[in-house]
N, C-alpha and C positions, 0 to 999 in steps of 0.2 A: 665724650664725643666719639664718634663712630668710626673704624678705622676703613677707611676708601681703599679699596684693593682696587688693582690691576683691572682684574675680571667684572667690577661692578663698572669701569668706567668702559668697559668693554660695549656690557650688556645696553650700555644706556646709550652708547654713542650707534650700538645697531638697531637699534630701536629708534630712535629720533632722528639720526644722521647729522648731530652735532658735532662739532670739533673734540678734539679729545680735549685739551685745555677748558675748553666749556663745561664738556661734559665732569670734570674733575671736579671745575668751580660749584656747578649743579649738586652734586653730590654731598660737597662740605657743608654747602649753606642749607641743605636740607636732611645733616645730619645719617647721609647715606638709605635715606626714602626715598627709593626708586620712581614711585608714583610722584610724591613731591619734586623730584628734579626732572622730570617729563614735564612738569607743570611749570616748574620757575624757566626752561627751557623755552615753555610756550609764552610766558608771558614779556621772559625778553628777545622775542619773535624768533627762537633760533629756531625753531622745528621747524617754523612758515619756512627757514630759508633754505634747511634740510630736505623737504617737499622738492625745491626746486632743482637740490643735486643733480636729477640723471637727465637734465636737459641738456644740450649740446650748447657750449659757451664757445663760439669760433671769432665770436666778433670782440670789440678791446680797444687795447691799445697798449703800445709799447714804449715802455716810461726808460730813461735815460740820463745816465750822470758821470759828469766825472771831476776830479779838480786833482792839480798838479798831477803826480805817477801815479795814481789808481782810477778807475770807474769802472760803472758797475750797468746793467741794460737788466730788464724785466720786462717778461709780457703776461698782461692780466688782461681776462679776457670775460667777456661778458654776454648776452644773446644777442642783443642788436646792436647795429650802429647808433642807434637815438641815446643807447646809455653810455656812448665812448663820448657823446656832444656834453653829455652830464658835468656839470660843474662838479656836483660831490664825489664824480666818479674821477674824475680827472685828479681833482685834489686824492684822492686815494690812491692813483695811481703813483703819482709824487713822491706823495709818503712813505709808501713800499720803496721806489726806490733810492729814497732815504734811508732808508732803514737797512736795505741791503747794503747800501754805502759802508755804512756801519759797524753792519755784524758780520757782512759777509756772503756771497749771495746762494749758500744750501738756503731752498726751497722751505726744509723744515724749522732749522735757523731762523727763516726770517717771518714765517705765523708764528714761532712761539717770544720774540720778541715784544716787548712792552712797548708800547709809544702812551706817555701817558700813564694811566689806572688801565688800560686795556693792552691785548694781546694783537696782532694785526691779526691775527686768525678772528678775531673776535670783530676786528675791526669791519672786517670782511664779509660776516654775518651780517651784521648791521646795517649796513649797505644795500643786501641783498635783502633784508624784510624794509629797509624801507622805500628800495627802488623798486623791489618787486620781479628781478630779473636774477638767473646764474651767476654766480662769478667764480674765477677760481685765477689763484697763482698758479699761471703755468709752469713757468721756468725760470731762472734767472743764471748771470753768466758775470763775470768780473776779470778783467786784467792790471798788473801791475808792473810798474821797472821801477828799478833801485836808479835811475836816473835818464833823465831824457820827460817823457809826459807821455799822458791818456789821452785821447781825444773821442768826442762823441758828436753824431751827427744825425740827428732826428726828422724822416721824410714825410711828408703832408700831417705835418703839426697839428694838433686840434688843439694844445695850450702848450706854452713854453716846456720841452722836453720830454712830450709824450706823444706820441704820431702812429702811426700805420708801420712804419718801418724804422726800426735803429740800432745804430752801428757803432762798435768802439773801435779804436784803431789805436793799439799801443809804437813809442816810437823809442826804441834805446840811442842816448845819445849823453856827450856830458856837454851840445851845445843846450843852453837853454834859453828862456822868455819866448815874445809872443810871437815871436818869426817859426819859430819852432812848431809852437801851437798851433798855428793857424796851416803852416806845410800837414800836420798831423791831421788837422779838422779836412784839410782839400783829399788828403787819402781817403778819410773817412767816407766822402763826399763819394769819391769811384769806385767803393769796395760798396756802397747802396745801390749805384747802378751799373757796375758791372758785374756784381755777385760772381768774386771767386771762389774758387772751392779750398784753394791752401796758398799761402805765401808763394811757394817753389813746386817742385815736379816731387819732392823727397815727401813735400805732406800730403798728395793727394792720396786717398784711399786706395789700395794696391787692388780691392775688389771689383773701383772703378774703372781703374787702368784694365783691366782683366778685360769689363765688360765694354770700354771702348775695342777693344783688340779685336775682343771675336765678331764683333757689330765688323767692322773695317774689313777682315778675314771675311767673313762670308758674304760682304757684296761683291768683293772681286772675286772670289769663287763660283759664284753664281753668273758671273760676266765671261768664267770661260779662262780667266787671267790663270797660267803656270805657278803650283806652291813658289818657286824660288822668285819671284815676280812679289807673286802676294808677302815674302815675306819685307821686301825693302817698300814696298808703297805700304804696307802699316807703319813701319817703323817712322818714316816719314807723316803720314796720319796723327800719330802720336806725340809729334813736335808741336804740329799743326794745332795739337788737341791743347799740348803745356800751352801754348802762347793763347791760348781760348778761355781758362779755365787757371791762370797762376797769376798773382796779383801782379807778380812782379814782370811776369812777359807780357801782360796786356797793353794794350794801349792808352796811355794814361789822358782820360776825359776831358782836362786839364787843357790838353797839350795833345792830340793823339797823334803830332806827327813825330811822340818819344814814347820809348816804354816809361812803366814804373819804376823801374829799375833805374833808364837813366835821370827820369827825372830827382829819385831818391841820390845819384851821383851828381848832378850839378848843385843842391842843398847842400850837401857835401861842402863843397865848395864856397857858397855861401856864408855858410854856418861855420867853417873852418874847424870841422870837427866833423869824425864819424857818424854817420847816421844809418839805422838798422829797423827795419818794421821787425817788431817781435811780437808780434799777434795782430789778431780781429777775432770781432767778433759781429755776426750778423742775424739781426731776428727780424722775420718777416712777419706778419700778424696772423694767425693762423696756419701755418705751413704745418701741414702734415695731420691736420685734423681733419677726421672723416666726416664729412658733414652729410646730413640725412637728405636726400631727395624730396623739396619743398613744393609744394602747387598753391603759393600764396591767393592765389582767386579763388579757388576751393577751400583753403580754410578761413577767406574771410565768410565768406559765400554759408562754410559750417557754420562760423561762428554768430551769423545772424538767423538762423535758424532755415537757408535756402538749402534749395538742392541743387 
């Protein structure tokens, strides 16, 4: 038998645009014949799905899980909205983040995972020749506490724990059961629509604070306002800015005539035991992918032969 080097699964995976997994598979079953694993590639449709790599996958859906102190959020994304309604896709969405559950949610981790006799990288291929559209695991994210619970909270559902939007919301505590969970899932709940950016003022990005300051600094500059002037109306700005943009000074959804904060103090109370948000986590579907400039009537318009 042939010994599979590095370099041949190299060669074969820039040539076809197969998973490396794949492409390794390809190579053993055919005995390290280049030509033969381009072939057995084609015929279990992985090159079809290869072809369709460099399209732009902005559309999806973001699958979510969690149970007692760990979960885990994934967003796998696809070309259109018509393949996030997909039943097989939905179910695939699931499964990944099952699987993350699992092993853990590194990205690469979780394509070379087995489910079954297959790879989810494989899985994923499969999918894509036979729905005929991009896909790709974008990202995934997990929190954990040594006691207290996880909670997840998934916005405009297309099937039980996969939606447009979702959120974990870690909560440290040694109160526990469903009063717990459920205070944990209502955070969850205002950390999807109010999209903070950190727990407190200490985790917001020091780059953002920067770039609120000088935004603040240069309109009352420009109004004519005294540096010593401009220096106490930013600072002021800036408190303005924490109570906008910090889970815990926002006004909790809930309740907005309380912060987050106090509402996490009267649980307190309740729960008769400390309680502490120790993370989130927020994925939107799409955020931050450049998406191409579309003229849907001109490319139906191409695609039936008009002009």
């Amino acid at each position: 038998m042939a010994t599979i080097s590095a370099a041949m699964v190299k060669e074969l995976r820039e040539s076809t645009g197969a998973g490396m997994m794949d492409c390794k598979t390809a190579l053993t079953e055919t005995d390290g014949n280049m030509e033969g694993a381009q072939d057995w590639l084609r015929k279990k449709g992985l090159s079809k799905a290869a072809k369709k790599a460099g399209r732009v996958a902005a559309e999806g859906l973001i699958g979510a899980l969690s149970r007692g102190t760990r979960g885990v959020v994934v967003e796998v994304n696809s070309e259109t909205d018509f393949v996030a309604r997909n039943e097989q896709f939905q179910g695939l969405v699931k499964m990944i983040a099952q699987v993350a559950f699992d092993v853990g949610p590194d990205v690469e981790k979780i394509k070379a995972a087995k489910v079954g006799a297959v790879t989810v990288e494989t899985a994923i291929n499969d999918a894509i020749a036979t729905i005929g559209e991009n896909m790709t695991l974008r990202r995934a994210a997990g929190l954990e506490v040594k006691a207290g619970c996880v909670a997840n909270y998934v916005h405009a559902a297309a099937t039980e724990g996969a939606g447009k939007l979702g959120v974990l919301l870690a909560l440290e505590s040694n109160a526990g059961g469903d009063e717990l969970a459920a205070f944990a899932r209502q955070l969850a709940m205002h950390v999807a629509a109010a999209n903070p950016l950190a727990i407190d003022p200490e985790g917001v990005d020091p780059a953002v604070v920067r770039r609120e300051r000088d935004v603040l600094a240069d309109k009352y500059r420009q109004q004519g306002k005294p540096e010593a002037a401009i220096v106490k109306i930013v600072e002021s700005g800036i408190r303005t800015f924490y109570k906008e943009v910090c889970l815990l000074d926002q006004a909790f959804i809930h309740d907005p005539a309380k912060s987050v904060a106090q509402a996490v103090k009267e649980a307190e109370g309740r729960f008769g035991a400390p309680v502490k948000i120790a993370g989130f986590v927020r994925y939107a579907l799409g955020e931050g992918i450049d998406r191409p400039d579309s003229d849907f009537a001109s490319e139906v318009a191409a695609a039936s032969g008009q002009k």
